[in-house]
MIVO-267557 format. One record per residue: y, x, z of N, C-alpha, C, O in turn. Coordinates in steps of 0.2 Angstrom, whole numbers, plus 2048, in hexadecimal, padded with zeros to 3 digits. Atoms other than C-alpha are relative to their C-alpha. Last residue first. Example, Ala and Ser with C-alpha at 12.3 -4.5 7.8 and 13.67 -1.06 7.14 Angstrom:
! MIVO-267557
 nyy nxx nzz cayy caxx cazz cyy cxx czz oyy oxx ozz
 7FA 7FC 7FF  7FB  844  824 805 7FC 803 80B 7FF 804
 7FA 804 800  7EA  83E  827 806 804 800 805 809 803
//
This chain:
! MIVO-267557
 nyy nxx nzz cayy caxx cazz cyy cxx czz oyy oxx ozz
 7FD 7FD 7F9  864  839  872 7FF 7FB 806 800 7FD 80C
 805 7FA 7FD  859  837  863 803 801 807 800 804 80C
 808 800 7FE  85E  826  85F 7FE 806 806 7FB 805 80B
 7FE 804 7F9  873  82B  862 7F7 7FE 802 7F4 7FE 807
 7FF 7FA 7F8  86E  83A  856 800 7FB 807 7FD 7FC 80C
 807 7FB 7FF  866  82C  849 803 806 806 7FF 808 80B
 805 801 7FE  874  824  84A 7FA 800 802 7F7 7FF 807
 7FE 802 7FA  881  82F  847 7FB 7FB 805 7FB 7FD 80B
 800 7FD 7FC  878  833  838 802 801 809 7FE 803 80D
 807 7FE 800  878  825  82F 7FF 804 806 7FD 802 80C
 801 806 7FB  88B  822  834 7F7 7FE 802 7F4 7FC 806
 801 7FE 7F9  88B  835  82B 802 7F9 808 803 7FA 80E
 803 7FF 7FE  886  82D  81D 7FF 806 807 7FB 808 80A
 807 803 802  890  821  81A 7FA 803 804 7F7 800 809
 803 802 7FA  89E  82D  81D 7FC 7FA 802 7FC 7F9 808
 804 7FC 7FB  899  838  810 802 7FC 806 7FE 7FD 80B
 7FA 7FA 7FD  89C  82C  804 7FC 804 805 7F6 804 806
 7FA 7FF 804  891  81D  7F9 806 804 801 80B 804 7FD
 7FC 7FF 7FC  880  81D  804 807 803 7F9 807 808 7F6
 7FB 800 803  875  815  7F9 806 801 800 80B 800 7FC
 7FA 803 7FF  86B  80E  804 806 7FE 7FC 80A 7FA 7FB
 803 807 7FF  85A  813  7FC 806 7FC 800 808 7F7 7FD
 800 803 804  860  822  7F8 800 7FA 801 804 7F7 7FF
 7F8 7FF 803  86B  829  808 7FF 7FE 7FB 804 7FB 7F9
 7FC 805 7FE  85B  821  812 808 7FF 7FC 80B 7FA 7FB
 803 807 801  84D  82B  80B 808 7FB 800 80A 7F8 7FB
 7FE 7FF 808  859  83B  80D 7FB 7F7 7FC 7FC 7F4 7F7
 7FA 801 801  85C  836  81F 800 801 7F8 804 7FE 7F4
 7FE 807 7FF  848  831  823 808 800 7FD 809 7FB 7F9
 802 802 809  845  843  81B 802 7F6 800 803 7F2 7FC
 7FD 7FE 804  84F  84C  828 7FF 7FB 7F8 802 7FA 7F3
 7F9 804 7FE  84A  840  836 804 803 7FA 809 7FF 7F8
 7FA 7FC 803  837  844  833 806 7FF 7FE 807 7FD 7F8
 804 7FA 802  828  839  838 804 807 800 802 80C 803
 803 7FD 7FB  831  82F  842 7FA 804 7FE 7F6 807 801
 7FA 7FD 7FB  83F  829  838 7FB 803 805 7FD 806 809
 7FC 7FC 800  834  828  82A 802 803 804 802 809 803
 807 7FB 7FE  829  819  831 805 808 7FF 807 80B 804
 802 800 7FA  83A  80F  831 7FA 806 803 7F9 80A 808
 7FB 7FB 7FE  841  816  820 7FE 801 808 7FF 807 80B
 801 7F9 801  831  80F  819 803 804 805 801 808 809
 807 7FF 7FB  832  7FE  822 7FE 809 7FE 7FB 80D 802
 7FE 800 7F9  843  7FC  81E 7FB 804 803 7FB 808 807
 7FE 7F8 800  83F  801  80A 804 802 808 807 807 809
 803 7FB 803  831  7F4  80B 802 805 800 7FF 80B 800
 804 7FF 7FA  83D  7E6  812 7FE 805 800 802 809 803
 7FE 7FE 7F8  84A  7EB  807 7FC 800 804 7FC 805 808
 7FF 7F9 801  840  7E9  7F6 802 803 808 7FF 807 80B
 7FA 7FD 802  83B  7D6  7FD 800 80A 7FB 7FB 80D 7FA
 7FA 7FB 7FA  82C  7D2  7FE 803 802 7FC 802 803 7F7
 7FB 7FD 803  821  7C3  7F3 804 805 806 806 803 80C
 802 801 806  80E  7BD  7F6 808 804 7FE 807 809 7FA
 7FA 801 805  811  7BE  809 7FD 801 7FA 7F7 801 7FA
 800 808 805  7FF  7BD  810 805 7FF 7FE 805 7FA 7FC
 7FA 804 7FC  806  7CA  820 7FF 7F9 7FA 803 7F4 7FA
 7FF 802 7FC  7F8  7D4  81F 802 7F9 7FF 7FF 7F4 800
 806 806 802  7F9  7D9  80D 7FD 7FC 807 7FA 7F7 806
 7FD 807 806  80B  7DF  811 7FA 7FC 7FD 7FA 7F6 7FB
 7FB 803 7FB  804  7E9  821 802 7FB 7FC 803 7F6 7FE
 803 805 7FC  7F6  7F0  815 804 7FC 803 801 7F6 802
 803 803 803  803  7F8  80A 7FC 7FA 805 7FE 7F5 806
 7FB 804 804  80E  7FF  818 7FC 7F9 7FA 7FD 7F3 7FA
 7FF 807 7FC  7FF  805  81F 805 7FB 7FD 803 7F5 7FC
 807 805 7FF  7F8  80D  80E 804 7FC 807 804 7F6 807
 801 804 802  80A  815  80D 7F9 7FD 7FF 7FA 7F8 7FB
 7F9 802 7FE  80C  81C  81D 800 7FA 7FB 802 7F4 7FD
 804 804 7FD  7F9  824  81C 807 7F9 802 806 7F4 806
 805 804 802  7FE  82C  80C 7FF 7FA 805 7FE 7F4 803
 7FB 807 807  810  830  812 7FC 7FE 7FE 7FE 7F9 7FA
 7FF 806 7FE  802  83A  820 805 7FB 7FD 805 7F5 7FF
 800 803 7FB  7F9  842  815 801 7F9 805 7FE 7F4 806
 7FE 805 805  805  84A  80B 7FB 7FA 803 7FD 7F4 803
 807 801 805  808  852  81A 800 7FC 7FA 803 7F7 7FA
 806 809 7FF  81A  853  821 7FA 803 7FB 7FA 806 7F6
 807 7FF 7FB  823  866  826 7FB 7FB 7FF 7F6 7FA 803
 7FF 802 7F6  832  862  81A 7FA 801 800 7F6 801 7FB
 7FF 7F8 7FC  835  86C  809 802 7FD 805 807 7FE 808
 801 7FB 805  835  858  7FF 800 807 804 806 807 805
 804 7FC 7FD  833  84B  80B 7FE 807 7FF 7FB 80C 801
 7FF 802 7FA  83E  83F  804 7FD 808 803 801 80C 805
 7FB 7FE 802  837  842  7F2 803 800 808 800 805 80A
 802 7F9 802  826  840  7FB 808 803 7FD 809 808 7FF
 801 7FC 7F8  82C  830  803 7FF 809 800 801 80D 804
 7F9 7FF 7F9  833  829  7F4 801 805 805 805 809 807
 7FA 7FE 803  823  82D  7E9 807 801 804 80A 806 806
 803 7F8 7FF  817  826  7F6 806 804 7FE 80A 807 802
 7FD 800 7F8  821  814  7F6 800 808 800 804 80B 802
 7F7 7FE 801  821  817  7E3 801 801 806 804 806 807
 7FC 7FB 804  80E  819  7E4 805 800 800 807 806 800
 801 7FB 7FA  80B  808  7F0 801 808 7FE 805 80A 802
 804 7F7 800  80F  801  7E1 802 804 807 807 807 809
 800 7FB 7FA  813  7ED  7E4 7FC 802 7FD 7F7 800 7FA
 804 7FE 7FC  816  7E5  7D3 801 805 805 803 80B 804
 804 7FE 806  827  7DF  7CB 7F8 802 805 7F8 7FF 80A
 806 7FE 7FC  835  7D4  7CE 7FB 804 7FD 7F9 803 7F7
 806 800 804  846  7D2  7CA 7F9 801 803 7F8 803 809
 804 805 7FF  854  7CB  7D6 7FA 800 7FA 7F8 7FB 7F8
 7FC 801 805  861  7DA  7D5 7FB 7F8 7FD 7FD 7F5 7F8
 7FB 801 7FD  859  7E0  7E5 805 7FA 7F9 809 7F6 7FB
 7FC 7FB 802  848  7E1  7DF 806 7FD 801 806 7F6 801
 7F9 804 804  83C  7D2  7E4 806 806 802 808 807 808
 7FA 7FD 7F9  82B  7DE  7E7 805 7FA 7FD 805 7F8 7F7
 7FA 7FD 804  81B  7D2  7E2 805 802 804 807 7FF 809
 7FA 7FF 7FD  80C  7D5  7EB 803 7FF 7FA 801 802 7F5
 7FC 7FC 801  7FA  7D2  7E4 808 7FF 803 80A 7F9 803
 7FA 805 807  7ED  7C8  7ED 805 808 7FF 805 80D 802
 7FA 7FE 7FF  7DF  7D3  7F4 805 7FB 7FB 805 7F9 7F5
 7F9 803 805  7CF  7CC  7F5 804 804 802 803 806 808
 7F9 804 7FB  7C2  7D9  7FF 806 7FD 7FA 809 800 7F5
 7FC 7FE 800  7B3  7DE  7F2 807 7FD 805 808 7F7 805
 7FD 806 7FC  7A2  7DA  7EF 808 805 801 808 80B 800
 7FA 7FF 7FB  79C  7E2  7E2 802 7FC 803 804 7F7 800
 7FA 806 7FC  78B  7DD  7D8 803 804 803 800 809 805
 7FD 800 7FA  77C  7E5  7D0 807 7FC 7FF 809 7F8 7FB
 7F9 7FF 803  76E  7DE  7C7 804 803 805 802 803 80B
 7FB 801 7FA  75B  7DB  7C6 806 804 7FE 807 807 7F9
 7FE 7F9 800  74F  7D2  7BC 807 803 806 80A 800 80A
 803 7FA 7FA  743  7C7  7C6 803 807 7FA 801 80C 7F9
 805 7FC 806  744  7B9  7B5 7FE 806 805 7F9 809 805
 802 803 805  749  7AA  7C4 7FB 806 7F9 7F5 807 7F8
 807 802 7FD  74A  7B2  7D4 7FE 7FC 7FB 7F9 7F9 7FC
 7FF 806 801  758  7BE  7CD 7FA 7FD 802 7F6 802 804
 808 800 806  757  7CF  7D5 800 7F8 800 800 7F4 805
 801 808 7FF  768  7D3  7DE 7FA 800 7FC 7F8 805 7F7
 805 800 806  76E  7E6  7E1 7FB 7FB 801 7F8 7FB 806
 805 805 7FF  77E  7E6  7ED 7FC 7FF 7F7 7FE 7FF 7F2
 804 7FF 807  78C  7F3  7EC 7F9 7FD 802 7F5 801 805
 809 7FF 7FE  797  7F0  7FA 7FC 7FD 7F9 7FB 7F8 7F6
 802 806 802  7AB  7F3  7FA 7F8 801 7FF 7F6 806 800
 7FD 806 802  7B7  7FC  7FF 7FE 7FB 7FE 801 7F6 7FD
 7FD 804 7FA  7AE  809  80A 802 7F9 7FE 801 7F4 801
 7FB 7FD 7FA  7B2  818  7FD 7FF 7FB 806 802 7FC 80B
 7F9 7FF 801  7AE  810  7EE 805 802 807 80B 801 809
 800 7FB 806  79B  809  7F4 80A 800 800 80D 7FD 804
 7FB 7FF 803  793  803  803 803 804 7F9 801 80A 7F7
 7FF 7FA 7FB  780  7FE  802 80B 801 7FF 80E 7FF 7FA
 7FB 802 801  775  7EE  7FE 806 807 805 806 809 80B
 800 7F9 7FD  762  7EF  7F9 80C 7FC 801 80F 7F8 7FE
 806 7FB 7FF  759  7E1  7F1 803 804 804 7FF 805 809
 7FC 7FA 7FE  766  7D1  7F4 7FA 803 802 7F6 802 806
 801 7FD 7FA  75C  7C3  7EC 805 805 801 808 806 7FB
 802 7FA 800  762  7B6  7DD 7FF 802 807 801 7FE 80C
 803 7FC 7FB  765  7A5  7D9 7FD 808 802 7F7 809 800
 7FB 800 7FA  771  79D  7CD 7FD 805 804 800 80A 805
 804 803 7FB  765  7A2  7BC 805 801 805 808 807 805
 7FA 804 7FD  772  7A8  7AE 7FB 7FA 806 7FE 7F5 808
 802 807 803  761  7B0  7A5 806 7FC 803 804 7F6 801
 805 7FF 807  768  7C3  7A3 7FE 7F7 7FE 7FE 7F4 7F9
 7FB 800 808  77A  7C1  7AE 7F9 801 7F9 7FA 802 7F3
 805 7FC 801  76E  7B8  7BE 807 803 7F9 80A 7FF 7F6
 804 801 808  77D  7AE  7C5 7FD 806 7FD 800 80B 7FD
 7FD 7FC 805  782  7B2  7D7 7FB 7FF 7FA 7F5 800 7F9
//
């Protein structure tokens, strides 16, 4: 790590502790050249996601929208906020897994609708009526049909 007062390459690690929740570690360096000293973060790479939108545009993954859907979704149902929190961070992490660079919109609104369906069956069908776009009422009672044939 380059010293930033005399630009010397070499330095010590004085003390070294987690910082920002966990996410990343806060290291205090002492140049071995003038012995001033400095801090530093290390941090996990993340590449950025892009979504490719159905109409073939593209924009950045926001783990917030997914949030936003699920919570309109979820509106005066028994779900925690909590848990559509912990839905959307896996989901998130799951696409940083996976070293894609580009996902679909579909995959991401599959993979929603799928956690969904087992959190709550009410808020999985209102998820699903937008996303899909269900265009009649018998649309959506082949959704429906479905989901009962699951459950039974």
């Amino acid at each position: 790590m380059r010293c930033p007062f005399c630009g010397f390459m070499e330095s010590k690690v004085v003390d070294s502790r987690p910082a920002d929740e966990g996410t990343s570690i806060r290291r205090r360096r002492e140049c071995l050249s003038c012995a001033r000293r400095f801090t530093t973060y290390e941090t996990v790479e993340s590449f950025p996601i892009v979504v490719i939108k159905k109409d073939g545009s593209r924009q950045s993954f926001d783990r917030d929208k997914i949030l936003r859907g699920m919570l309109t979704a979820c509106e005066k149902r028994p779900v925690a906020l909590i848990d559509l929190e912990h839905i959307a961070g896996e989901i998130e992490q799951s696409l940083q897994n996976s070293m894609e660079r580009e996902v679909s919109s579909q995959a991401i609104g599959e993979e929603v609708m799928r956690r969904l369906r087992d959190v709550d069956q009410v808020a999985y069908v209102r998820f699903a009526s937008v996303y899909r776009q269900f265009k009649d009422i018998d649309t959506f009672m082949e959704e429906l049909n479905k989901l009962l044939a699951e459950h039974q």
